[in-house]
C-alpha positions, 0 to 999 in steps of 0.5 A: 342289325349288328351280329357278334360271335363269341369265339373260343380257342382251344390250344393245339398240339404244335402250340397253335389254336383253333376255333372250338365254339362259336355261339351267334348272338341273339337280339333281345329287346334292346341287347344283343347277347351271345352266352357260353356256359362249361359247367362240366357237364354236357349242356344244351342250347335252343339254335333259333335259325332251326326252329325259324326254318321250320316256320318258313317251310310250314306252320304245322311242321314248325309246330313239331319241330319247335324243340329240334333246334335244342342241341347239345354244346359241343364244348363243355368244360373247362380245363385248367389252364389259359383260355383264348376267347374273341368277340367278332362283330360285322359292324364296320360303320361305327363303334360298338361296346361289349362286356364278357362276363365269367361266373363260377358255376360252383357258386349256383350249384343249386341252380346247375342241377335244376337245369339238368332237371330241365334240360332233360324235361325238355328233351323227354318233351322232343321225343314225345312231340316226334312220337305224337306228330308221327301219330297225327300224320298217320290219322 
């Protein structure tokens, strides 16, 4: 399976840069994709390998844990300025093509706020699912 990692640098102080976001790419059919979003404001994303663990160790406990791997970005906005970003891939036996794309997220305004709403559904639903297996445990 090919893996690619989207990397973003930040520049430091001595003009140097540094490794500030790593997303890992996730196979979906056919396409191999990883996304970064900076929509100045804090965004999440649903880490897969947290809920895939879980399913390993136990299908009841997997069932608690299926939104724990919805985790805040580390990095989310962009700042005037040049940007470095990378795409690494482990492929070293034949040529792979990639494409990055850039949208303005002014132009999906709508769209933002509705996965704020969302967003914070989800987490409403984390604490309830945590609250509820707490309850189930103890039955």
């Amino acid at each position: 399976m090919l893996t690619l990692f989207l990397l973003y640098f930040e520049q430091d102080y001595g003009g140097g840069y540094n490794l500030a976001l790593q997303e890992d790419c996730e196979k979906a059919g056919n396409v191999t994709s990883a996304g970064m979003y900076f929509l100045h404001f804090q965004v999440y994303r649903m880490d897969s390998v947290v809920n895939f663990l879980a399913m390993g160790k136990d299908t009841e406990s997997a069932l608690f844990k299926k939104l724990e791997g919805f985790t805040p970005c580390e990095v989310s906005e962009l700042n005037s300025g040049t940007h470095i970003f990378a795409v690494y891939g482990d492929n070293f036996f034949k040529t792979t093509s990639y494409t990055i794309e850039a949208i303005c997220a002014n132009t999906y305004e709508d769209t933002t706020h509705k996965l704020k709403d969302i967003e914070q559904q989800i987490l409403r639903k984390r604490t309830e699912l945590r609250q509820f297996e707490t309850e189930y445990r103890q039955a």
